[in-house]
C-alpha positions as CSV (number, residue, x, y, z in Angstrom):
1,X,-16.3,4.1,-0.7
2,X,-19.6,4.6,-1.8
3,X,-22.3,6.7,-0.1
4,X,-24.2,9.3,-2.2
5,X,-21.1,9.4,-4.2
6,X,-17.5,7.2,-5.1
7,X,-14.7,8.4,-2.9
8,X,-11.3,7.3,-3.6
9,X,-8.8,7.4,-0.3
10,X,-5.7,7.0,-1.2
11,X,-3.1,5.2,2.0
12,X,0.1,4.4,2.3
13,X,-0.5,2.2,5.5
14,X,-3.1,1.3,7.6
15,X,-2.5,4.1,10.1
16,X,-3.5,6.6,7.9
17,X,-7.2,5.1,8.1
18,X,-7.7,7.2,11.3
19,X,-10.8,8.9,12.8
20,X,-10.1,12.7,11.9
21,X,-10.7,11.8,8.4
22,X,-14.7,12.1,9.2
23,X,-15.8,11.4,5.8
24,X,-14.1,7.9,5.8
25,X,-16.3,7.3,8.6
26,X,-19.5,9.0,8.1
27,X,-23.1,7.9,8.8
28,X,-23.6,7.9,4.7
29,X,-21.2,5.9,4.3
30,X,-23.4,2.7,2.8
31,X,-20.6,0.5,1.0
32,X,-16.7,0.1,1.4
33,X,-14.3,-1.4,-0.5
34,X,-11.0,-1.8,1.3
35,X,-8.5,-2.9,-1.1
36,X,-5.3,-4.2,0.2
37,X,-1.7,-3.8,0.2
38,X,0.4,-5.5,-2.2
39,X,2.6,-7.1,0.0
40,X,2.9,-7.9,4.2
41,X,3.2,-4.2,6.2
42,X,6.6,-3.2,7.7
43,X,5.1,-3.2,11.3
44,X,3.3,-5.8,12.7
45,X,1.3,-2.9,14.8
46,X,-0.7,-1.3,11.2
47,X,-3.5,-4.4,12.1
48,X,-4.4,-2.4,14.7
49,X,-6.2,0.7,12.8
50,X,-7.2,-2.2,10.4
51,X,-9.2,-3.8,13.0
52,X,-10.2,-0.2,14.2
53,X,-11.4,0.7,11.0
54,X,-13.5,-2.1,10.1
55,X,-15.0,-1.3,13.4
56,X,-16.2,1.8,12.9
57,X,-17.1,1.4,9.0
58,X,-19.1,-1.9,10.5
59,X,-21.1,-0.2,13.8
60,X,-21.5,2.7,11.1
61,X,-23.7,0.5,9.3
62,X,-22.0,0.1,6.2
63,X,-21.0,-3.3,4.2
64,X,-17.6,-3.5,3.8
65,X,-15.4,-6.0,0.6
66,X,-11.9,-6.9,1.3
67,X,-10.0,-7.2,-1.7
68,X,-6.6,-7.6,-2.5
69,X,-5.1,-5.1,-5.0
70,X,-2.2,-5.5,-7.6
71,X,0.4,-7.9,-6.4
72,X,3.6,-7.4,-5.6
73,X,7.1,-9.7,-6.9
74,X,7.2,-11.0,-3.1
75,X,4.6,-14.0,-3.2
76,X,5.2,-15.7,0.5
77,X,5.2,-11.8,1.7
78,X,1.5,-11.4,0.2
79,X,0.2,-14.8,1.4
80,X,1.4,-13.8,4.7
81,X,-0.9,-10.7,4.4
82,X,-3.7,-12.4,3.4
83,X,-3.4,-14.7,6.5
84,X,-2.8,-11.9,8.5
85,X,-5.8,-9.8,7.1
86,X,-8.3,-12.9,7.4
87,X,-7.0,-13.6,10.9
88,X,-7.6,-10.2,12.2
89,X,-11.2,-10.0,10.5
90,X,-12.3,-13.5,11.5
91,X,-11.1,-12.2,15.2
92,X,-13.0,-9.4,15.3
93,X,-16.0,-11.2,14.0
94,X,-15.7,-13.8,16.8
95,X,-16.6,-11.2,19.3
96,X,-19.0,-9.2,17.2
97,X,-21.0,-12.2,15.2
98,X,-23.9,-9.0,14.4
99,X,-21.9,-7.8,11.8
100,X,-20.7,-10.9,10.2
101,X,-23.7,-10.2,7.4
102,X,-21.8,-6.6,7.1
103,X,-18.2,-8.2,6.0
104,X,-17.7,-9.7,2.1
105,X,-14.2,-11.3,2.4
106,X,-13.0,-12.0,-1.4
107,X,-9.4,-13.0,0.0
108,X,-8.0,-16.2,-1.4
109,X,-9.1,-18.9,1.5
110,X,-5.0,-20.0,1.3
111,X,-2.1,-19.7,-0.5
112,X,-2.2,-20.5,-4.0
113,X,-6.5,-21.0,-4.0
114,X,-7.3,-17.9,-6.7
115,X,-10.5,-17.0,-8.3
116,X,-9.7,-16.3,-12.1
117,X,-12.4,-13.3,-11.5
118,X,-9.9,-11.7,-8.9
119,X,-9.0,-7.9,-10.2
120,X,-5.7,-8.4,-9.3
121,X,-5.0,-11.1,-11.7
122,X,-5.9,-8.4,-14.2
123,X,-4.0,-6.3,-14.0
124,X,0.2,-6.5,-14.0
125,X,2.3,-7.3,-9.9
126,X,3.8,-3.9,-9.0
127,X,7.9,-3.6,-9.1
128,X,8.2,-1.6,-6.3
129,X,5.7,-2.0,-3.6
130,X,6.6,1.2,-1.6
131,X,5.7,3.6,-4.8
132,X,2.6,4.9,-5.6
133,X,0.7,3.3,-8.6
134,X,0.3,6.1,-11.5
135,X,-3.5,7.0,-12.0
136,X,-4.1,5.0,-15.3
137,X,-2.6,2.1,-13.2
138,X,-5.6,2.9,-10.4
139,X,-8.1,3.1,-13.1
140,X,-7.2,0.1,-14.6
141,X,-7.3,-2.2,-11.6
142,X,-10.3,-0.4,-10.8
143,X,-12.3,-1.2,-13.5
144,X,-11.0,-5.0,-13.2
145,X,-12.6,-4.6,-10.1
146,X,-16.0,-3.5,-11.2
147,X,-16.7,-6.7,-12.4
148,X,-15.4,-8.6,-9.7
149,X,-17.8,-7.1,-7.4
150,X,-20.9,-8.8,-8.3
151,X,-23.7,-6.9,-7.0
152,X,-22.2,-4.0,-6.1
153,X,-22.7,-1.6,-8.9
154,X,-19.8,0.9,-8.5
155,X,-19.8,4.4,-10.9
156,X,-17.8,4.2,-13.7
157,X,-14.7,6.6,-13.3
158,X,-13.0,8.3,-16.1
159,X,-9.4,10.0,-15.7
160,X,-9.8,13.4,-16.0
161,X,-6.5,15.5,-17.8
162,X,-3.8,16.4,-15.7
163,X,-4.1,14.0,-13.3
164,X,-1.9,10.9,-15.2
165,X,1.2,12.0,-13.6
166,X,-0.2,13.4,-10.5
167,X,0.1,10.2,-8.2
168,X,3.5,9.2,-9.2
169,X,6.4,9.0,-6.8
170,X,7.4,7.9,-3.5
171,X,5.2,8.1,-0.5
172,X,6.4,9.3,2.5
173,X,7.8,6.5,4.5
174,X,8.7,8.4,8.0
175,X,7.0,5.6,9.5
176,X,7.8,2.3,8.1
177,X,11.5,3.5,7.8
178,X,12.2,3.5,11.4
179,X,14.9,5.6,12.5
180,X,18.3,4.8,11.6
181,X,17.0,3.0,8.4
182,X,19.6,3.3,5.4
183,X,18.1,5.5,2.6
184,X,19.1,3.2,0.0
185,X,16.8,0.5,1.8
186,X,13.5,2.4,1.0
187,X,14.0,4.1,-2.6
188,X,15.2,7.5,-1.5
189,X,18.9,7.2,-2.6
190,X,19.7,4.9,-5.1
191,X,22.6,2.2,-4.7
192,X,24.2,4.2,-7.9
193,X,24.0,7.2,-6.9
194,X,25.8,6.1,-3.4
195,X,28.3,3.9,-5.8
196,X,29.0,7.4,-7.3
197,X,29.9,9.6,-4.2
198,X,31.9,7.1,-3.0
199,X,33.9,7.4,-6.3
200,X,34.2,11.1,-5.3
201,X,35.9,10.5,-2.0
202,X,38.5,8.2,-3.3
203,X,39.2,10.4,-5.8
204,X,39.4,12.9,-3.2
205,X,41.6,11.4,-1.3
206,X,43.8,10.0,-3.3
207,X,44.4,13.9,-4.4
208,X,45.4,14.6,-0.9
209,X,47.7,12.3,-0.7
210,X,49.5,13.2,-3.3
211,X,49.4,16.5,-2.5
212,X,50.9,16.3,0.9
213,X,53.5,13.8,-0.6
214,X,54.7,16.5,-3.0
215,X,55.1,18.7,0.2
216,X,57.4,16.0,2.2
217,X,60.7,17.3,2.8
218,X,62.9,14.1,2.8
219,X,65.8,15.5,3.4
């Protein structure tokens, strides 16, 4: 965002773009970049806050660019969030055509149509969507998308020390996980590491066994 100065918001999915984070939403909020996932969400319902948020950024007065971020392994899963984000925008603009001067949609028009300026070409697809990007990762794509953005003059950004390591790791995932989800399924327990306890139990048992065998009393 860009008001009297770059903020960087950092989400994991659309709900977290909600009205108690003021500042998202503020009056001096001029500009907007809303970069996107790098693949389709988990739950079909995250469009709504996306739609919400546009709203307010848009009757706020700001301009807003939607721009895809680093892409993800799953091609047909990000050209199904592209659709979805177009479709959802176009909607909203059919019933508020006064802000259609507002929007600057930089999503491909269809699958496969790319712009060789596009930031995300730039830059390498992410492995494992659900993690976040490291913070030389962000600056890179960042600066990538500098010069995509043709008149928009966005601050350059430097990584200050300490911070490298800082964004690393697994976001939370309480909501996309659902209840009941396997925590192999979403990063937090590696198939390995389950490969390995499983080890332990046969072992275990097979210990038992023999121990209450050497107790039998055939006689």
């Amino acid at each position: 965002m860009a008001g009297p100065h770059t903020t960087f918001f950092y989400y994991r999915t659309f709900f977290d773009l909600k009205k108690k984070h003021t500042k998202l939403f503020a009056n001096e909020v001029g500009r907007v970049v809303l970069v996107l996932p790098p693949r389709e969400p988990d739950d079909p319902y995250c469009w709504i806050p996306f739609v919400a948020a546009l709203d307010l950024w848009l009757t706020c007065g700001a301009h807003v660019w939607i721009v895809n971020g680093p892409r993800s392994c799953e091609d047909a899963s990000w050209d199904r969030m592209n659709e979805s984000a177009r479709h959802h925008m176009l909607g909203y603009l059919d019933f508020h055509p006064q802000f259609a001067m507002q929007v600057n949609d930089l999503i491909p028009s269809e699958p496969g149509v790319l712009r060789a300026s596009m930031a995300c070409l730039r830059v390498g697809v992410i492995q494992d969507p659900r993690k976040w990007m490291t913070a030389r990762q962000a600056l890179e794509f960042f600066n990538f998308l500098r010069a995509q953005l043709d008149g928009m003059n966005l601050e350059p950004v430097k990584l200050p020390k300490g911070l490298e390591e800082r964004l690393t790791g697994n976001p939370s995932e309480k909501r996309s996980a659902g209840p009941g989800r396997p925590a192999h399924m979403d990063g937090r327990i590696s198939k390995r590491h389950l490969k390995r306890v499983e080890k332990r139990r046969q072992r275990s048992e097979q210990r038992d066994c023999e121990h209450r065998m050497s107790k039998c009393d055939l006689r």
